[in-house]
N, C-alpha and C positions, 0 to 999 in steps of 0.2 A: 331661688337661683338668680343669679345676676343678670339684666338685662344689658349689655352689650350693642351700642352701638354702630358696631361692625358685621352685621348681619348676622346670618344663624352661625355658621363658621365660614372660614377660610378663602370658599369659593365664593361667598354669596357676596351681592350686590349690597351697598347700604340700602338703596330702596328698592322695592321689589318691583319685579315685573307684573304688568295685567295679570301675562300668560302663566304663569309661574313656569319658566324655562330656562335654562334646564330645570330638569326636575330636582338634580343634586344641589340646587343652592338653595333648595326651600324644604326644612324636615317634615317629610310625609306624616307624624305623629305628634300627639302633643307630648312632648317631654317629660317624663315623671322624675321626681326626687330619687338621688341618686346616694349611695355611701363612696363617701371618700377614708383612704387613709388619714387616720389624727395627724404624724406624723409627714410633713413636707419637705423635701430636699431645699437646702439654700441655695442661691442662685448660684451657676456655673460662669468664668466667665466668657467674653462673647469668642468665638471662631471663625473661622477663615474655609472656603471651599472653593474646590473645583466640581461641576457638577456637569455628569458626560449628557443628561437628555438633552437642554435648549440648542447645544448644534449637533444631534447626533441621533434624538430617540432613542430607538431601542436597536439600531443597527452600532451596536456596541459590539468591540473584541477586545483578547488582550494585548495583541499590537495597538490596537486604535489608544486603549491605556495607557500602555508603556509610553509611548509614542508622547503621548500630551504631558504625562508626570515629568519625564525629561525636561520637555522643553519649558516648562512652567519652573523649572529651577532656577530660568534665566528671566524670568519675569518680571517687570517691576511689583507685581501683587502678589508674592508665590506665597503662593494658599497652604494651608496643615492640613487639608484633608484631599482626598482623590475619593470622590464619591461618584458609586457607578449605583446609576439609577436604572430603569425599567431595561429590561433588556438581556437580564447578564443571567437568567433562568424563565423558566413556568411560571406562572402566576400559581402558588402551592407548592411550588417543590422547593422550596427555601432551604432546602441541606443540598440541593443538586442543580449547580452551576452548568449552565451548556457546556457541552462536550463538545461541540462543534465552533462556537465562540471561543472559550476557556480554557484548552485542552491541558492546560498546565498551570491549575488554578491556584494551587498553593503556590508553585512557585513564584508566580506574580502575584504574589500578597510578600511574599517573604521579599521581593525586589523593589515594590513600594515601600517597604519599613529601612531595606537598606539606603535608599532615596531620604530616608528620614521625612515621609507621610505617614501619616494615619490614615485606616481605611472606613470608608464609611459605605454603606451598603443605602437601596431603597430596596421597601419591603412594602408591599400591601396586604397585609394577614387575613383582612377576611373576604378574600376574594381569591379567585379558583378558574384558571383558566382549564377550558376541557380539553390543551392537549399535554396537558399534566399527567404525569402520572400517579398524582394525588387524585387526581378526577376520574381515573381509569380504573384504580385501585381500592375507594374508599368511596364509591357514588352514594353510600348510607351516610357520611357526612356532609352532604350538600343539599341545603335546602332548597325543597321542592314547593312546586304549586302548579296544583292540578294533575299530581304525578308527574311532571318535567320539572327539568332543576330551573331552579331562580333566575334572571338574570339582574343585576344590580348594576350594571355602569348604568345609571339614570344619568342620559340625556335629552336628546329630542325622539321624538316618537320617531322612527323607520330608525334612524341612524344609530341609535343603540344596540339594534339586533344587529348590525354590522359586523363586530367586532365583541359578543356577548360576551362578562364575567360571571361569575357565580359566585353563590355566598355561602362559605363556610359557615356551615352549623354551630355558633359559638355556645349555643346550650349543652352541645353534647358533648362531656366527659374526658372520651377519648381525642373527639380534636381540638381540644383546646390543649391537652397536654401535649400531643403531636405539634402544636405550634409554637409552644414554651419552649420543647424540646430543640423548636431549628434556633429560636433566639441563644438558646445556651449553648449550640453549636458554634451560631456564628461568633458569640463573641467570645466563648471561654477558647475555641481549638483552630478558628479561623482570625482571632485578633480583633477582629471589629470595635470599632470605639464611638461611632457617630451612623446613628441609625436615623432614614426617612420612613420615617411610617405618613403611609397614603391613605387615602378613600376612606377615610373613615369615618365618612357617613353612610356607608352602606346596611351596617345593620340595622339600623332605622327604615330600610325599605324591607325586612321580611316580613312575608305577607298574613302570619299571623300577629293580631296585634297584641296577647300576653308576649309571646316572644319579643314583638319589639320596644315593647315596655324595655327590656332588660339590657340594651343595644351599649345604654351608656355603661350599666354596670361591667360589661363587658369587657369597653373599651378602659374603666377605670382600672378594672382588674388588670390588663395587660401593662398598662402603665403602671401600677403599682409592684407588680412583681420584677419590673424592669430596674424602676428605682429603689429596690428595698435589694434583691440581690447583685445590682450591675449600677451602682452610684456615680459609678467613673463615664459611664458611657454617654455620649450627649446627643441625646431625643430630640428629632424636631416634628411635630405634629401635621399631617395635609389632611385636607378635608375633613376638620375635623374642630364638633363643635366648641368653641371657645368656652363654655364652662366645665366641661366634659375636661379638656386639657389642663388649665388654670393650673399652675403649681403641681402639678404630675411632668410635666414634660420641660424642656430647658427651651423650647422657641416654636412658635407657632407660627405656619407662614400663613400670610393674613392676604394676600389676594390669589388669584391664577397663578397659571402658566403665563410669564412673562411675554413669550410667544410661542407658536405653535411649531415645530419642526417637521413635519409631515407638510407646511405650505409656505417653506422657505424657497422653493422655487417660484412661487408666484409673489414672487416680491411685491405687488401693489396690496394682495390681499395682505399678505404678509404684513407686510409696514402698517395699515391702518390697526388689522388686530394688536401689532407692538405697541399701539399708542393707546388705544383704548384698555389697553390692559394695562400701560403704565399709567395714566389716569387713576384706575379705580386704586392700583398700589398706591397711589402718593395721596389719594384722599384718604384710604384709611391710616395709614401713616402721620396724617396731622390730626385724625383722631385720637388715635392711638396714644400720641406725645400729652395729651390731655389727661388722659385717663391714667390712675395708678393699677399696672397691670401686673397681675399677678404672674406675667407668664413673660420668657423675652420674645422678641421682634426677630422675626424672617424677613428680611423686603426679597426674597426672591432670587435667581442667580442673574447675574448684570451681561449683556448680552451684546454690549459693545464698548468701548476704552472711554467715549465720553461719559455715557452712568456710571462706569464703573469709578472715575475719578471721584464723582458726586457720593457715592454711597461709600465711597470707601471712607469720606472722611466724615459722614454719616457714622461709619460703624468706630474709628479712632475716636471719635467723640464720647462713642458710649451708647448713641442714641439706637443704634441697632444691635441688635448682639448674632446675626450670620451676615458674613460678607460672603456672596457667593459669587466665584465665577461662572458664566454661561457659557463662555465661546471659544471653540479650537485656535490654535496656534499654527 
């Protein structure tokens, strides 16, 4: 396997911490050899987004949608996709949009396409939040330890259990096709064409270790079923280890959270973390330019009109292939 000098994946530091923290930028196993498809998809070319977390989280609706598609019509950067990230369902219930956010959720998918966007969804597959009704309904697919279910947001020790996810049992049979099943939901009967898949260094933390031998084969699988029957649809990879992705996926975003939306009120902490996170983006980014990668370039969504000028002609050039936007209108 290739060693990478962009650390393990996506989130991780180039050099490591003493502490090794969080825990999600350093793979709790050692890696084993993994089967890839023979067959590789050619490169797509690069895209364009709006992406509703960096000012919004997960306090997303479909007014708040509407609302920003519109007015990005009159943009100088107006993006091809409208990509509604964490927020717009369950962590598991991927066929079932909030009712309470969404109420009319076809219909604003059919109003973004008459906008003439593309809809792009984020998705975290192997993770399960318990006020799902995948977690209520199916508690045999959620890996346990110790008899309690797993919890996999590895961050810092106390602040992880905060806000616990869980981790679908990607061994077992039936949920893996229950998960196939909402991808061919979302994009054969819901239109979807540009999917964020997240976390996906999670199955590297279950806590047997034959099982997490398997974590990459896993993830290879869903990538490949993605790209063998949905060619058109454009993949971008998070957390998620850069050989594991390599030519499975059409862009891999290669640092953090640009910045945090949960501490945009505290503007001081705010702004330092915006920096520090745009730092470790732009250092891997001129590794990145060095290396012939098999995979395209994410720098992240642009969170205010001066980077955005900078990356935008970053991505005309060629040298990115996601331009994203970060910020309401």
């Amino acid at each position: 396997m290739q060693d990478l000098p962009l650390g393990w994946q996506s989130w991780s530091p180039i050099q490591k911490d003493i502490f090794r923290l969080p825990y999600w930028d350093y793979c709790p196993i050692q890696v084993p050899k993994f089967t890839k498809p023979s067959s590789i998809s050619t490169k797509k070319p690069g895209i364009s987004l709006w992406c509703s977390w960096h000012s919004n989280g997960t306090n997303i609706n479909e007014g708040l949608i509407l609302s920003q598609a519109h007015k990005f019509k009159n943009h100088k950067y107006v993006p091809e996709h409208i990509l509604l990230d964490d927020g717009w369902c369950h962590l598991g219930d991927w066929g079932k949009p909030s009712s309470n956010k969404f109420p009319h959720w076809l219909d604003m998918l059919k109003e973004l396409n008459n906008l003439d966007y593309k809809t792009g969804l984020w998705i975290s597959p192997f993770m399960v939040d318990k006020k799902s009704a995948l977690f209520q309904t199916h508690p045999d697919w959620i890996v346990k330890r110790d008899g309690k279910p797993l919890n996999v947001f590895a961050s810092y020790p106390f602040f992880k259990d905060l806000t616990p996810k869980y981790l679908l049992d990607f061994t077992n049979p039936q949920a893996v096709e229950y998960l196939y099943h909402c991808f061919d939901n979302i994009i054969s009967n819901w239109g979807v064409s540009l999917l964020k898949i997240d976390h996906l260094y999670a199955p590297y933390f279950a806590v047997d270790p034959k099982m997490a031998t398997r974590a990459s084969q896993a993830i290879v699988d869903l990538f490949g079923y993605l790209k063998t029957k949905y060619p058109y649809v454009y993949t971008i990879a998070c957390g998620c280890p850069f050989d594991v992705a390599s030519g499975l996926v059409d862009a891999v975003r290669i640092s953090k959270d640009i910045n945090s939306p949960q501490l945009k009120t505290l503007y001081p902490l705010h702004y330092l973390l915006y920096l520090k996170r745009k730092r470790l983006l732009e250092s891997k980014l001129k590794i990145s330019s060095t290396l012939n990668l098999p995979f395209g370039i994410d720098p992240d969504a642009v969170i205010n009109e001066k980077d955005a000028e900078n990356y935008h002609n970053l991505w005309k050039s060629g040298k990115i292939d996601v331009f994203g936007l970060g910020y309401n209108l």
